[in-house]
Structure formats: structure tokens, C-alpha cells
N, C-alpha and C positions, 0 to 999 in steps of 0.2 A: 456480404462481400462476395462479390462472383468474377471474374475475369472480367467483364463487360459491365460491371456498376459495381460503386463506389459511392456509397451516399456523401453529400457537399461536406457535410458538415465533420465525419468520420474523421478526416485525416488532421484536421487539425486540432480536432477532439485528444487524437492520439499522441500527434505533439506536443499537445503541452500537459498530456498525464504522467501524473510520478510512476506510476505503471501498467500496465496493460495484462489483463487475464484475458488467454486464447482458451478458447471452449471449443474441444475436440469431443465428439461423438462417436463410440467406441463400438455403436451400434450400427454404424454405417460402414459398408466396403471400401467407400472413394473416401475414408479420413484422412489417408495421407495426402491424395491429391487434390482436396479440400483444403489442408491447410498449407501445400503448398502453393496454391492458387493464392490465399489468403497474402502468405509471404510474399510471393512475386508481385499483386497491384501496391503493396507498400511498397518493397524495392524500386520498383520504379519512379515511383515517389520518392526517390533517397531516403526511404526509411528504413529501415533494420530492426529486425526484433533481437533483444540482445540479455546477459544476465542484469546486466548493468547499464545503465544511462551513458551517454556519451556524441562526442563530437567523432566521424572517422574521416580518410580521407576524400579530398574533391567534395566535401563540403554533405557527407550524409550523414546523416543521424542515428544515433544510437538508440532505441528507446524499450525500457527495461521492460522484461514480460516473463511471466511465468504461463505454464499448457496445463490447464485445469480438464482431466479427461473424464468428462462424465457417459453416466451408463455403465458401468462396471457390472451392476448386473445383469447386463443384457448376452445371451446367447454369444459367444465367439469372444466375448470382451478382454480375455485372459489374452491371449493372441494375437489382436490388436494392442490390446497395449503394452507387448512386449516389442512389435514391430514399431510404437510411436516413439516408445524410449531408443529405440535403433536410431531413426527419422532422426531422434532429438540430439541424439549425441550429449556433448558440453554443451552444449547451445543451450536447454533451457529445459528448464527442470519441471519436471513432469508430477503435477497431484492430482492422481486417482480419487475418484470418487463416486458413487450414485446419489440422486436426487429423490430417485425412488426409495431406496433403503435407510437414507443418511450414511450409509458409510464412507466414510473418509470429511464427512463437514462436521462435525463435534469440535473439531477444532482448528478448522478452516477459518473463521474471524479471527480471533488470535495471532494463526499465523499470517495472514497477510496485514496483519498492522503491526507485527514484527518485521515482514520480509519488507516492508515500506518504511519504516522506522518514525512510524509515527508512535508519541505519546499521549498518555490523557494527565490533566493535571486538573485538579480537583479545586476550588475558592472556598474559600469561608468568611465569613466577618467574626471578629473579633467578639468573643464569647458564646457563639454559635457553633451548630455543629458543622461540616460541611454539605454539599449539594452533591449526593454523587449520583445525582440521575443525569446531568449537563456537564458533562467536563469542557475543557479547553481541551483541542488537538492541536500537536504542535509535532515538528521533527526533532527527532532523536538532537540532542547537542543544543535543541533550546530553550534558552536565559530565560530569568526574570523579566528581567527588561523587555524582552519579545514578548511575553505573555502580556504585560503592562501593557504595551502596544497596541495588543490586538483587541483588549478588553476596552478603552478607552487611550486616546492620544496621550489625555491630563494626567491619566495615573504612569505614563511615561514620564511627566516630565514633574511629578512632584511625590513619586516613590521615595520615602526615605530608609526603609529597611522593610524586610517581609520574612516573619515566622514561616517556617517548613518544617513540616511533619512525613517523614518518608517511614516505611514500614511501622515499625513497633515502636522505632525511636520514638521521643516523645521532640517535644518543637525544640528547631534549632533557628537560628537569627540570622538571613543570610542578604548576600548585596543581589544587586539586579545582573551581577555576570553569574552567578549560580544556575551552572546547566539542571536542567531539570529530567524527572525521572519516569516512568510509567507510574499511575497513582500517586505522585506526588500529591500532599496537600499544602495551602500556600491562605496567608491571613497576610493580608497585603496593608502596609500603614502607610499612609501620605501624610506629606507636610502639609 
């Protein structure tokens, strides 16, 4: 993204993601006026990078982002990226990092499928172990029933109860409104 282009597809790419990581280079002079070039061709597009998703007013959109600043080990990078958290204020929350070193990605996955609130929810069949190399992703807060959903239409609509195994617990017997958890596992029985 440069002042002058904006690839077709970008912006509505960005629309409709649950969120967006800005990659600042800590090893460059013009980062700030990089990413606020970056800012400005969305602005103008009524977009907004923002902590949280949202509608604002005269019809612009919110759209949630966190500033991933790589090159940490790079010459100067301490100093830049005390100037990007300036830049960033509230606005939007700054993770350090090198690509060269690993530091700071060890638990970089993790965290952005918390900061997105995504789950993983694990299947079994009925006297089997689970699969936990394929989970289900789903958002934080959801059901049974949504998982049914997404796996097939039919097991939506002839789910009569589904065993749950969350931590150490052993399986508990739950309806298809049972919000579901990180690693939840789930032995699903149809009529």
C-alpha cells in the first residue's frame, strides 16, 4: 500500500476480516510515515483501524487491528519502537517482534486466536479417541448447535444430545445451546 496504489482486492479483503495485523518495520526511518500513509489510503475509504470492530459515524467503519513490529533486532529498533508506541497511543496495541531471532513469536499464535476469540473444538465418535490434529474453529460464545451446523446441515437438525469432555473433567451430557470452550471435546449422537 503506497499513497498512489491500493491493490483491488485489499480493501475489501480488509472489510470483511475479523482483523487485521499492520506489519511495521523497525528497521526503516519513514515507519511512521509508512504507516501513516497506510492509515490515510484506508481513511479515505471510510475505514479506520481501530482496537475493536465497529460501525462510526457518517457511515465509516471500524475495523479491528493490532501493529505487529518486526525487526527488533535490527540496529536503531529500541528507539523506533519506542517512537511507534508514541505514534500508537490507545489506538492500537503494539507486538514486538524479530523474524530473524523469534523473539516475541513463541507465542504469537496463541495470542492472536485469543485476541480474535476464536476456539478449537475437537469431534470424536463414540468409543474413539478424538482427532486433535483437525479441530473445528468457531468464535468464542459458540454452541453446539453451530458446530452441528458447520460440520453438516443433518447433524443440525437430528442432534439429540452431545457428550463434552472439557479439561480433566471427564464427559458431561450437554444440549446444542452449550457455549463451547478452547479444546473442548464433543461425541455428538443423532436421532
Amino acid at each position: 500500500v503506497t499513497a498512489q496504489f491500493l491493490p483491488v482486492h485489499l480493501l475489501g479483503l480488509v472489510r470483511g476480516a475479523d482483523g487485521v495485523l499492520l506489519v511495521g518495520d523497525l528497521s526503516c526511518d519513514s515507519l511512521l510515515e509508512d504507516l501513516e500513509t497506510v492509515e490515510s489510503v484506508f481513511a479515505q475509504r471510510r475505514v479506520r483501524f481501530a482496537p475493536e470492530r465497529g460501525e462510526e459515524a457518517e457511515g465509516e467503519e471500524k475495523v479491528r487491528a493490532l501493529l505487529l513490529a518486526n525487526k527488533l533486532d535490527a540496529p536503531g529498533s529500541a528507539e523506533r519502537l519506542e517512537l511507534l508506541r508514541e505514534w500508537a497511543g490507545g489506538r492500537l496495541e503494539v507486538l514486538p517482534v524479530s523474524c530473524a531471532d523469534r523473539r516475541g513469536l513463541d507465542g504469537l499464535p496463541a495470542r492472536l486466536f485469543g485476541w480474535l476469540g476464536v476456539v478449537r473444538v475437537y469431534t470424536k465418535h463414540p468409543g474413539s479417541r478424538a482427532d486433535l490434529a483437525k479441530p473445528y474453529t468457531l468464535f468464542r460464545g459458540g454452541t453446539v448447535g453451530e458446530l452441528c451446523g458447520r460440520i453438516h446441515r443433518d447433524f443440525a437438525e437430528r442432534l439429540a444430545f452431545a457428550r463434552l469432555w472439557r479439561g480433566e473433567a471427564g464427559p458431561i451430557t450437554v444440549s446444542r445451546g452449550e457455549a463451547l470452550q478452547d479444546r473442548d471435546v464433543l461425541e455428538l449422537h443423532l436421532r
